[in-house]
C-alpha positions in Angstrom: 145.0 95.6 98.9 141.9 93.7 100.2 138.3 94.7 98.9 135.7 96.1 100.8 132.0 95.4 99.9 129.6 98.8 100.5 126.1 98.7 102.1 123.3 99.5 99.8 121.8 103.0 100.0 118.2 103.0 101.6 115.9 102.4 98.5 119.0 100.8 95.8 118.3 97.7 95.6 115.1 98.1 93.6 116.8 100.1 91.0 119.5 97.7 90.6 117.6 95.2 90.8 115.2 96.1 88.3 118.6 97.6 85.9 119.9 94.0 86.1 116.1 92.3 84.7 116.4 94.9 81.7 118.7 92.4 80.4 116.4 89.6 80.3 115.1 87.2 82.4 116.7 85.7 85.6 116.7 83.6 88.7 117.2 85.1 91.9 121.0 83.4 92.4 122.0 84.6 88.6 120.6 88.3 89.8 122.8 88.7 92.8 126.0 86.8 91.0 125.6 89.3 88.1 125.5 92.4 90.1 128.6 91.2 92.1 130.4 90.2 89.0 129.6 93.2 87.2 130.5 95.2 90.5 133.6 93.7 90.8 132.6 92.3 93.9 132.2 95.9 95.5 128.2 95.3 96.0 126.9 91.7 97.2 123.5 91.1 97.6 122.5 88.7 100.4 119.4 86.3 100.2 118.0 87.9 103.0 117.8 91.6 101.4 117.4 90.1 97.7 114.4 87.7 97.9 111.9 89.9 99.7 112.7 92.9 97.8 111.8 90.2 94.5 108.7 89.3 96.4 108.0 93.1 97.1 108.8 94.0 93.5 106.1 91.3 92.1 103.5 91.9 94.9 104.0 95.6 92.9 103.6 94.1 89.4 107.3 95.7 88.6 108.4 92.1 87.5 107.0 88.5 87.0 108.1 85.3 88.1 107.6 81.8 86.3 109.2 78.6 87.1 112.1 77.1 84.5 114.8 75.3 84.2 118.8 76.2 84.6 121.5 76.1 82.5 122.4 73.3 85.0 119.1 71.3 85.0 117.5 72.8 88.1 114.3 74.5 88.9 114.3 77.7 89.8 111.9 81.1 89.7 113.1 83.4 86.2 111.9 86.7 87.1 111.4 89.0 84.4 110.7 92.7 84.3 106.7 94.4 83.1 106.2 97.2 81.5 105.2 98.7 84.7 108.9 97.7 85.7 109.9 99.4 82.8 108.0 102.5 83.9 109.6 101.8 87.2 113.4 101.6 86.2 113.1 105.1 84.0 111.5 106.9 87.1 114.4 105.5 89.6 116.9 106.3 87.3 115.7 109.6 86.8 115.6 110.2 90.6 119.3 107.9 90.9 120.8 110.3 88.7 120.2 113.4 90.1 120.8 112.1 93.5 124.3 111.1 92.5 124.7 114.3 90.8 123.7 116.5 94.0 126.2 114.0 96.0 129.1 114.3 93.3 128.8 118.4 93.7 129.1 117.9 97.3 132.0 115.7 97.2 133.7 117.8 94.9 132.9 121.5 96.1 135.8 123.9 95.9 135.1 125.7 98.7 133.4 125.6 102.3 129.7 126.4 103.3 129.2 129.9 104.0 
């Protein structure tokens, strides 16, 4: 059976973008390859929706970006997450989790509205 990939919910992309920089530090490329991987290629991140929500999330001090080297000997922008990103990340979770919650009651109600 063929995979589908699913559009990001309005608002996602921060929180899983910020999620994935709690590991560590990471270039834009390695970001979107590690949430596809870890995804199992259900969510891929395009350039075009990844790099200005990086831009938006360091205009916001959420994370900082510094120029390094690759594994492979390349230049490229490691952005890694403040401790206003950390502030961030627990307040989107918090608000991610009880989303999911209110959804996962609705998707598993018993019986009909009244």
């Amino acid at each position: 059976m063929a995979r589908t990939t699913v559009d990001l919910l309005q608002g996602t992309l921060d929180l899983i973008v910020l999620k994935t920089l709690s590991w560590g530090p990471m270039h834009g490329f390695g970001i979107a390859r590690w949430i596809q991987h870890t995804t199992e290629d259900v969510l891929q991140v395009e350039e075009g929706s990844l790099y200005p929500a990086l831009y938006r999330m360091e205009n916001r001090a959420w994370i900082k970006a510094q120029w390094a080297l690759t594994e492979n000997g390349r230049r490229a922008k490691y952005y890694k997450l403040t401790a206003l990103g950390r502030r961030q990340l627990a307040a989107e979770s918090k608000t991610w989790a009880q989303l999911s919650g209110a959804i996962g009651k609705i998707m598993t109600a018993k019986r009909q509205p009244a």
